[in-house]
Backbone as CSV, one residue per row, in Angstrom:
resi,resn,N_x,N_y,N_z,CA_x,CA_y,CA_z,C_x,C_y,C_z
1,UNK,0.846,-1.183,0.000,0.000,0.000,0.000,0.882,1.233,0.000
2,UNK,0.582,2.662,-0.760,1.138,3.707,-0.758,0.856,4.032,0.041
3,UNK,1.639,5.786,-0.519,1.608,6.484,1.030,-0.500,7.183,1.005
4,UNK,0.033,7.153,0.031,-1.421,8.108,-0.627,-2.842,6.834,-0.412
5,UNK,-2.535,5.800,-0.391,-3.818,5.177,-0.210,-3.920,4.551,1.384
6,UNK,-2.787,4.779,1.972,-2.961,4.613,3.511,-3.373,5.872,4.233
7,UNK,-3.478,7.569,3.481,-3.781,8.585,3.764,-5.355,8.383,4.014
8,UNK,-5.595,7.970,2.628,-6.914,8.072,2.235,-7.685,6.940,3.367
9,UNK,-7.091,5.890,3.855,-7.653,4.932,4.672,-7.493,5.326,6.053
10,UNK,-6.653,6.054,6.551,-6.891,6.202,7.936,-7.905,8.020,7.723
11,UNK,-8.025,8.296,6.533,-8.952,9.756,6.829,-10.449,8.606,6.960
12,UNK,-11.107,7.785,5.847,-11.649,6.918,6.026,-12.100,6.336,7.532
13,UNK,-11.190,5.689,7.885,-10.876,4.821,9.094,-11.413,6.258,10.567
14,UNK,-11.049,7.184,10.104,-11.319,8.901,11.317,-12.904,9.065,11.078
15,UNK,-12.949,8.853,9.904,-14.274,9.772,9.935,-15.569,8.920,10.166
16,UNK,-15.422,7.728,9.729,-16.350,6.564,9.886,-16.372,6.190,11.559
17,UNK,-15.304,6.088,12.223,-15.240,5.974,13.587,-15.672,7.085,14.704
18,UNK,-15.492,8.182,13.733,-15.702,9.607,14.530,-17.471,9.717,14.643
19,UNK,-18.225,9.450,13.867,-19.535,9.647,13.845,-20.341,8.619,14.641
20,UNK,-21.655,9.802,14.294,-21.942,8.768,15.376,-23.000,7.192,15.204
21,UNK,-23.531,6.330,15.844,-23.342,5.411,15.548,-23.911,4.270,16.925
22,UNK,-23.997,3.197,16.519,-24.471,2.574,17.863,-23.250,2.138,18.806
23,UNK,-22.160,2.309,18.478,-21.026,2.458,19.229,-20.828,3.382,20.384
24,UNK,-20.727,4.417,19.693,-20.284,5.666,20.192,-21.787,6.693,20.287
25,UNK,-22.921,6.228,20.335,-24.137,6.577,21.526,-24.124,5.693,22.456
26,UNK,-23.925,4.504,22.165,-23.758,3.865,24.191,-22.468,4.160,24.448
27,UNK,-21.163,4.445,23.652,-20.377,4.618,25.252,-20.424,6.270,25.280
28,UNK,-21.243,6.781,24.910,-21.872,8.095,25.496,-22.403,8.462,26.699
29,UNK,-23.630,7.123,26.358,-24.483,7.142,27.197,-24.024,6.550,28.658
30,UNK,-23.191,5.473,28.306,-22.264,5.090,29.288,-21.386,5.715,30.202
31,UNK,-20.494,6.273,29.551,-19.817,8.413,29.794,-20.456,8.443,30.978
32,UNK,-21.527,9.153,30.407,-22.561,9.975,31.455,-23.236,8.855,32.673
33,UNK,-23.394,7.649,32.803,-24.298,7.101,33.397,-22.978,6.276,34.382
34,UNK,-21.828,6.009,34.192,-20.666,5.037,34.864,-19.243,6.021,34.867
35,UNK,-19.271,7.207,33.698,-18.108,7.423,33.915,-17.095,6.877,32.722
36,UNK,-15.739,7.708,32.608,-14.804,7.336,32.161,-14.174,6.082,32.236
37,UNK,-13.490,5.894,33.532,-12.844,4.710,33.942,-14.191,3.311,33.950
38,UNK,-14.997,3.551,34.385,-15.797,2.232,34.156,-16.598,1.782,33.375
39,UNK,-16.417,2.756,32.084,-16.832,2.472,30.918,-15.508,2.333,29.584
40,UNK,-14.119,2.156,30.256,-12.724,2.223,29.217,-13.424,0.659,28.881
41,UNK,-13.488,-0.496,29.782,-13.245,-1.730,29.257,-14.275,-1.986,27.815
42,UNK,-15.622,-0.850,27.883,-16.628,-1.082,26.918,-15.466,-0.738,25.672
43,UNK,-15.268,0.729,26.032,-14.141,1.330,24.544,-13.130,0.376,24.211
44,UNK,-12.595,-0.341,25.395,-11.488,-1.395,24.544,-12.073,-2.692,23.970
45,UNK,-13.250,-2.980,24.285,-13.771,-4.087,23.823,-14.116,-3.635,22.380
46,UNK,-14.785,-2.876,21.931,-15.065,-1.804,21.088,-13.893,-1.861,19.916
47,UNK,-12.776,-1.634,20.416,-11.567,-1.426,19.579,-10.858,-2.411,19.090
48,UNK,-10.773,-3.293,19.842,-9.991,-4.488,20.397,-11.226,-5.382,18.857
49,UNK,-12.213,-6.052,19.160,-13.244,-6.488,18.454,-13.851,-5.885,17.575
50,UNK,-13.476,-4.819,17.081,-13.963,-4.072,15.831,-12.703,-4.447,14.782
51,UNK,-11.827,-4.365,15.199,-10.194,-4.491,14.673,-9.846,-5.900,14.042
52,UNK,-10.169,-6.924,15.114,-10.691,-8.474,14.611,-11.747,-8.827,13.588
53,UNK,-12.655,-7.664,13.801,-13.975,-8.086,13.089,-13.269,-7.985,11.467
54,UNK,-12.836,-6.707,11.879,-12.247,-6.185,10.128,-11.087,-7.214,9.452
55,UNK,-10.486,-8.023,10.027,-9.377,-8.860,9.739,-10.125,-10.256,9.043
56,UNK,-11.285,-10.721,10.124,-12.304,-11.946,9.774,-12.564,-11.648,8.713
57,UNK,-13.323,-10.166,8.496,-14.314,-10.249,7.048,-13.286,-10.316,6.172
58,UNK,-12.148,-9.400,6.258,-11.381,-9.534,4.967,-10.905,-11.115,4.675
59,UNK,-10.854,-11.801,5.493,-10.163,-13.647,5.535,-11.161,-14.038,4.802
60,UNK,-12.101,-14.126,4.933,-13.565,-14.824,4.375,-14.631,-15.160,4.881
61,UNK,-15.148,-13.594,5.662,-16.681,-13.524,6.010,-17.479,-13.201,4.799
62,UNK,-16.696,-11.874,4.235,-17.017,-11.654,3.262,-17.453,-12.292,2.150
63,UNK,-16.673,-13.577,1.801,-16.758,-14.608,0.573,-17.958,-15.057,0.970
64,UNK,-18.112,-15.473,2.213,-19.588,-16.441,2.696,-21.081,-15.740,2.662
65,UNK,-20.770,-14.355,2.616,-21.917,-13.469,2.241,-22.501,-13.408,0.716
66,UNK,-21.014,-13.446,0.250,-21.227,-13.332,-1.459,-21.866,-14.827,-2.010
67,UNK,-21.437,-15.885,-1.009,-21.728,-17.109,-1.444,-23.126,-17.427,-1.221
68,UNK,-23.834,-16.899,-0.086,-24.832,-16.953,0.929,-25.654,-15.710,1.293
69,UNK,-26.133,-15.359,0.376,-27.022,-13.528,0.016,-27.877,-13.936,1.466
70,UNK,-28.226,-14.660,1.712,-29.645,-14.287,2.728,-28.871,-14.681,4.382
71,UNK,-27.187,-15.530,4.387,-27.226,-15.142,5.661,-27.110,-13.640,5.788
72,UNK,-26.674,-12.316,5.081,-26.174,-11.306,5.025,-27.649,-10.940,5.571
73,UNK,-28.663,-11.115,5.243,-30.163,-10.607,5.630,-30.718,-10.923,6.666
74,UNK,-30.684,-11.952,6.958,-30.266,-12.842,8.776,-29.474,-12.275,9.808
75,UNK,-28.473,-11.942,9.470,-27.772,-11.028,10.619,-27.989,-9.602,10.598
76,UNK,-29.071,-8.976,9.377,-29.578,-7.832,9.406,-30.471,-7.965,10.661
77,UNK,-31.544,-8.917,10.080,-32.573,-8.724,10.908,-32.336,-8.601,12.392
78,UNK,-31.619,-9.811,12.658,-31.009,-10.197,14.020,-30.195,-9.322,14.815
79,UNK,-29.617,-8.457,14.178,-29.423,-6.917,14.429,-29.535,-5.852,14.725
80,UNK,-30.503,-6.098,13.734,-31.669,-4.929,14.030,-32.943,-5.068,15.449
81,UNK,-33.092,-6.603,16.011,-34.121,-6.278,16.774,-32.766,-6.411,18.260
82,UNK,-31.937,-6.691,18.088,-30.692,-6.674,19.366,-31.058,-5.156,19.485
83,UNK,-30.538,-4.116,18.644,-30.252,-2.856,18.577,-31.995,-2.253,19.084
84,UNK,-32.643,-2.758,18.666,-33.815,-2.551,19.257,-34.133,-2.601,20.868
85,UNK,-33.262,-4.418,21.227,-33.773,-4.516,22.459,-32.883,-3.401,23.557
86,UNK,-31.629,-3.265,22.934,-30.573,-2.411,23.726,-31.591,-0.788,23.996
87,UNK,-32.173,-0.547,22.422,-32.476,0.685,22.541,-33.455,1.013,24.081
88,UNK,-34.326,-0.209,24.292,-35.062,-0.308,25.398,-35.047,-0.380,26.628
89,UNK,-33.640,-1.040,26.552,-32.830,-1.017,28.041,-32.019,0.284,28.591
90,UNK,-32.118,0.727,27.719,-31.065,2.365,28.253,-32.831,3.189,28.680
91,UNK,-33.723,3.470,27.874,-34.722,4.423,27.855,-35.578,3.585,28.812
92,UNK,-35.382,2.413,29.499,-36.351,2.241,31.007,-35.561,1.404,31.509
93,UNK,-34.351,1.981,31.523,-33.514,1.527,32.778,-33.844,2.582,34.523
94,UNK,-33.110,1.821,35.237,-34.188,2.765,36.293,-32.653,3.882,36.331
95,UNK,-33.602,5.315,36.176,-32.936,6.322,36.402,-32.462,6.830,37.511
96,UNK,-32.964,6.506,38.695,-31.993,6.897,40.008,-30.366,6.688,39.680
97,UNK,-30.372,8.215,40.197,-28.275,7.956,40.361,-28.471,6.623,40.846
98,UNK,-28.709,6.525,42.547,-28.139,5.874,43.292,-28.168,4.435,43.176
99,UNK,-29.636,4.140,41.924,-29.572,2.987,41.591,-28.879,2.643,40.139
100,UNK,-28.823,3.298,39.709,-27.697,3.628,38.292,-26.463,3.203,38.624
101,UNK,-25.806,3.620,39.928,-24.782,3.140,40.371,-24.689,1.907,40.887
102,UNK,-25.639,1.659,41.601,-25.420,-0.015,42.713,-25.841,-1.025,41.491
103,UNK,-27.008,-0.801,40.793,-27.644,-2.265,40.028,-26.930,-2.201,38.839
104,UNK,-27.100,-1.379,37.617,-26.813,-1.201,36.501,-25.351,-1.082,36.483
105,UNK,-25.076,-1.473,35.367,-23.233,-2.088,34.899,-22.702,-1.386,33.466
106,UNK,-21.797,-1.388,33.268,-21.384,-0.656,31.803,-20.979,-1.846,31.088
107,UNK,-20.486,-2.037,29.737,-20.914,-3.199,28.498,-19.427,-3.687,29.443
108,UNK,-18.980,-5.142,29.763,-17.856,-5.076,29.493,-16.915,-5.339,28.520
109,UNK,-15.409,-5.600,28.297,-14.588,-5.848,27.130,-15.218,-6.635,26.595
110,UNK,-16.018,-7.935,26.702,-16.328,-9.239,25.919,-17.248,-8.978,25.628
111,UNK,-17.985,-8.858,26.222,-19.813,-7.873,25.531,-19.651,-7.133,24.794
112,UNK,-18.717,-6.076,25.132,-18.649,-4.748,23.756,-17.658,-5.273,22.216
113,UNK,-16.987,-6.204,22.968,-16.075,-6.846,21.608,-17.062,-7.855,20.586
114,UNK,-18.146,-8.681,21.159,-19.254,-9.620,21.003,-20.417,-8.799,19.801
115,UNK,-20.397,-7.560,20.438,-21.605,-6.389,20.120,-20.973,-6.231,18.509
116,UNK,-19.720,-6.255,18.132,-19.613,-5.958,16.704,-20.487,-6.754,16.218
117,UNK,-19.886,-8.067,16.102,-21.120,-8.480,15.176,-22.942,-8.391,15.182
118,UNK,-23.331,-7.678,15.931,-24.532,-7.350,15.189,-24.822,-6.192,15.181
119,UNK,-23.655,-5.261,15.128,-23.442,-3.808,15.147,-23.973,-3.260,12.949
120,UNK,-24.494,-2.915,12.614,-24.874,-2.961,11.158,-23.948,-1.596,11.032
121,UNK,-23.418,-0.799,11.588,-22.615,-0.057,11.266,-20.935,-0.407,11.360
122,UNK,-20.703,-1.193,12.184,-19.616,-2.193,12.348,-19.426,-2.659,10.945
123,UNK,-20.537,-3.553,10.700,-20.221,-4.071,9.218,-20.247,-3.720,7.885
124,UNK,-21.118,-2.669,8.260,-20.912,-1.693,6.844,-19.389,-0.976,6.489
125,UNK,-18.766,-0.819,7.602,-17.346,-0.200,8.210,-16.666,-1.058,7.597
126,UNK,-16.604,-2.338,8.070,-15.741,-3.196,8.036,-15.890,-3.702,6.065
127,UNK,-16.898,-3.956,5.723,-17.005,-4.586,4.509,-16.882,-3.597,3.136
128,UNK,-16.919,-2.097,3.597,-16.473,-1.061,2.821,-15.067,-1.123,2.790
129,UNK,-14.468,-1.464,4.336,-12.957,-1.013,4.439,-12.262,-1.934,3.487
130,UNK,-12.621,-3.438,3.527,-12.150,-4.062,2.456,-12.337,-4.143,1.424
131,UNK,-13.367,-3.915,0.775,-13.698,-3.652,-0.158,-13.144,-3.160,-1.059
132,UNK,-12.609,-1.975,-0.771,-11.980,-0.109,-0.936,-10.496,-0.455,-0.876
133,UNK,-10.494,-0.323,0.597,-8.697,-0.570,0.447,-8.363,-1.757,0.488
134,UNK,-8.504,-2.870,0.325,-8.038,-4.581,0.555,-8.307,-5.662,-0.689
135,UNK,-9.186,-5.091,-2.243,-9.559,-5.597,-2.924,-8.325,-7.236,-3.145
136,UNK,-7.684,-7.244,-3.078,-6.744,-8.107,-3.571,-7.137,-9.568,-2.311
137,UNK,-7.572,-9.217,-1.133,-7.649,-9.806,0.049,-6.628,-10.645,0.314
138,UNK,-5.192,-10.026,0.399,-4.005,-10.470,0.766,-3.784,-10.191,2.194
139,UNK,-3.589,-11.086,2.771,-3.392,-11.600,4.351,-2.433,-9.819,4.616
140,UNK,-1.115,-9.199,3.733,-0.803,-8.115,4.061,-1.510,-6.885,4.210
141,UNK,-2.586,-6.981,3.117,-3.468,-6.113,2.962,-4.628,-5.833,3.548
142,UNK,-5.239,-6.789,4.222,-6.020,-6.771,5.453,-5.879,-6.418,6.393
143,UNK,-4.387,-7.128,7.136,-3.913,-6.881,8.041,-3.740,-5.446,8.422
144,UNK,-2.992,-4.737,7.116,-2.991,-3.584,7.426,-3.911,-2.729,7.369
145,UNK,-5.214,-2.865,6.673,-6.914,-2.558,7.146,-7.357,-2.447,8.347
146,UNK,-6.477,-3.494,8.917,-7.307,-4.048,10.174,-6.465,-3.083,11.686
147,UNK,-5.343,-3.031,11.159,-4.230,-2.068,12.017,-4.558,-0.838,12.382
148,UNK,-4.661,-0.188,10.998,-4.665,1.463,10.773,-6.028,1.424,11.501
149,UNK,-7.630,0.512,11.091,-8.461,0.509,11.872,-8.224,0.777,13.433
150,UNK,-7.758,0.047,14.072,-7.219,-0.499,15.326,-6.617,0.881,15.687
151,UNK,-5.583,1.656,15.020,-5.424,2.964,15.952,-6.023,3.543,15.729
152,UNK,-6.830,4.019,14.515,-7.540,5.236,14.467,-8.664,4.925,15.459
153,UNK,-9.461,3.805,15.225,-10.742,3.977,16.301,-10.902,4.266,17.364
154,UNK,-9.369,3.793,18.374,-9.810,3.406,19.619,-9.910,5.800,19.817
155,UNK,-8.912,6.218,19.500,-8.967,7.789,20.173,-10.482,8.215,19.738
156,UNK,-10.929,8.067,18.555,-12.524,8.819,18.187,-13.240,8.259,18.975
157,UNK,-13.365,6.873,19.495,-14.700,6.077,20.244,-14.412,6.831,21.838
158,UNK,-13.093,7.144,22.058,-13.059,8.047,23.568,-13.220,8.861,23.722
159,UNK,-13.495,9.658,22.430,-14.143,11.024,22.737,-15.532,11.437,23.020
160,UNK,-16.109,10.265,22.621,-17.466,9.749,22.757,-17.814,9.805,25.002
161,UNK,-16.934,9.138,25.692,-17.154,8.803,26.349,-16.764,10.096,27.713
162,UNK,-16.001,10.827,26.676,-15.545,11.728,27.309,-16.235,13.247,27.127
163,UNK,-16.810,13.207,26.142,-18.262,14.006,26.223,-19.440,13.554,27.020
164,UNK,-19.594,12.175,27.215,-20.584,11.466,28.124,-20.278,11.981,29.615
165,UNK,-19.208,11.999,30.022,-19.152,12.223,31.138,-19.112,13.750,31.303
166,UNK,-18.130,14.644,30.158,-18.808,16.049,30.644,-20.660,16.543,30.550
167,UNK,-21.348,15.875,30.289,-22.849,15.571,30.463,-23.016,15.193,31.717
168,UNK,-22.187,14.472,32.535,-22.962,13.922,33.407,-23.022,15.065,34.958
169,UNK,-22.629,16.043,34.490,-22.807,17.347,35.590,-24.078,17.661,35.348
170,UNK,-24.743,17.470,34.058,-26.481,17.907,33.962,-26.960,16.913,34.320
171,UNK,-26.590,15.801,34.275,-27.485,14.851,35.141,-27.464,14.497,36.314
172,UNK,-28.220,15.411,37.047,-28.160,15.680,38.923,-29.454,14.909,39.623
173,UNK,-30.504,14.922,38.591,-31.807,14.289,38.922,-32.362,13.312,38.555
174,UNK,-33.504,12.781,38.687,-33.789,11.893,37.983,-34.761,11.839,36.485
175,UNK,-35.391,12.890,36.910,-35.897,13.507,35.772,-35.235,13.914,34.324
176,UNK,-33.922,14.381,34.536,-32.636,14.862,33.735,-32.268,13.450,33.215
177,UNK,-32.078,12.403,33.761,-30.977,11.508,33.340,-32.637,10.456,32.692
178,UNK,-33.660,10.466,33.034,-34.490,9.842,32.452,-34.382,10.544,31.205
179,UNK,-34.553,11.618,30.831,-34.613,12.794,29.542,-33.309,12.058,28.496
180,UNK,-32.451,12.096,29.243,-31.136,11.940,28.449,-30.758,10.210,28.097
181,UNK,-31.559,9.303,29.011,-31.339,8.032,28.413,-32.397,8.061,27.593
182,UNK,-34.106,8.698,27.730,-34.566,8.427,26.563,-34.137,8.367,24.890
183,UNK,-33.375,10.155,25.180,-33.029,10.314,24.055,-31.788,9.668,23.758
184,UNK,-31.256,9.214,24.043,-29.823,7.945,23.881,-30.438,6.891,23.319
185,UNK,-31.695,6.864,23.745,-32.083,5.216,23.082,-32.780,5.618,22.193
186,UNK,-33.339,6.821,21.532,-34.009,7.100,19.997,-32.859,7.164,19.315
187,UNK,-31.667,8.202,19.711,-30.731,8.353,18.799,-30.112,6.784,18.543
188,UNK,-30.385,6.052,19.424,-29.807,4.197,18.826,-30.769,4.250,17.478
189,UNK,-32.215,4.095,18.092,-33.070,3.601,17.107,-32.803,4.785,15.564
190,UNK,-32.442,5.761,15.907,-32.061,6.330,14.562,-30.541,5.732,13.636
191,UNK,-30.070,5.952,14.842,-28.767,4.683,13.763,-28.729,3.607,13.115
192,UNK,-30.081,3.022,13.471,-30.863,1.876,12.201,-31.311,2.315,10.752
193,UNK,-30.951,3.732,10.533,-31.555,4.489,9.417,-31.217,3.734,8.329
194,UNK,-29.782,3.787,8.164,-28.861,3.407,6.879,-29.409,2.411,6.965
195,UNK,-29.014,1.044,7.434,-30.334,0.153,7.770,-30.522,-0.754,6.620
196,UNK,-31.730,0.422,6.675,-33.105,0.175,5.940,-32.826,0.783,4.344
197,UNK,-32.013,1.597,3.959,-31.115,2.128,2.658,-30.802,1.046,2.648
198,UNK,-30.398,-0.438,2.695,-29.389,-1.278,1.773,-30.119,-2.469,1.794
């Protein structure tokens, strides 16, 4: 790979990671509801398993989609009602701080690494990235898909979490933090948009 098409893949790799997304609205929402430190293991699971994901498809997830049109529609669906059920659990989770803190938990590394695959923005990510930059699907050329992925994501998905928590000074009540997980869990259900485009 040049210099010029590894430019073009980590601007790629920034801007796709930077937005937002069902990633980076829960560890938002997370941010604000656990905090920095007890929501890092979600972001490294996040990074860590987004990074793998992109290495798999380029090996031959991808081929098995092309081979197999309707599992690709199967893990839509199956996706789509996960992302659904998540959306439900943030917007009537119980909003007390004090029970926010004692009962409720943030994703951990294996859950949030697990969550790629039925992340539909994960895979749109991932199956563009090879697509685009990896056409040849050479074990070098993935790899390094899967790398440049791997640093660029993990800093954009923490900024996510680190706006979550400067939020969490407005959330003093319970009323406030009910307001703000509702809308955490529409803005999920809006990240199903693209979705429904493909």
């Amino acid at each position: 790979m040049n210099a010029e098409i590894l430019t073009a893949l980590a601007i790629f790799a920034f801007v796709s990671s930077i937005t937002p997304g069902p990633n980076n609205i829960m560890l938002m929402n997370s941010g604000a509801n656990f905090g920095f430190k007890k929501t890092l293991p979600h972001a490294l699971g996040v990074g860590v398993g987004f990074t793998i994901m992109v290495a798999l498809v380029g090996l031959g997830i991808m081929q098995l989609f092309d081979a197999f049109p309707v599992s690709y529609e199967i893990l839509k669906v199956l996706s789509i009602i996960y992302l659904l059920y998540l959306a439900y659990k943030i917007a009537f989770s119980d909003s007390s701080i004090e029970s926010s803190k004692s009962n409720a938990k943030p994703f951990s590394f294996i859950q949030a690494a697990m969550f790629q695959w039925v992340n539909p923005k994960a895979w749109t990510m991932a199956l563009t990235a090879i697509s685009v930059y990896a056409p040849s699907k050479s074990l070098s050329a993935v790899l390094i898909v899967a790398i440049i992925f791997g640093l660029v994501n993990f800093p954009c998905i923490s900024g996510w979490i680190v706006l979550g928590k400067k939020i969490q000074i407005f959330l003093t009540n319970k009323k406030r933090l009910r307001i703000f997980n509702g809308t955490m869990a529409g803005l999920l259900v809006l990240s199903l948009y693209p979705v429904f485009l493909t």
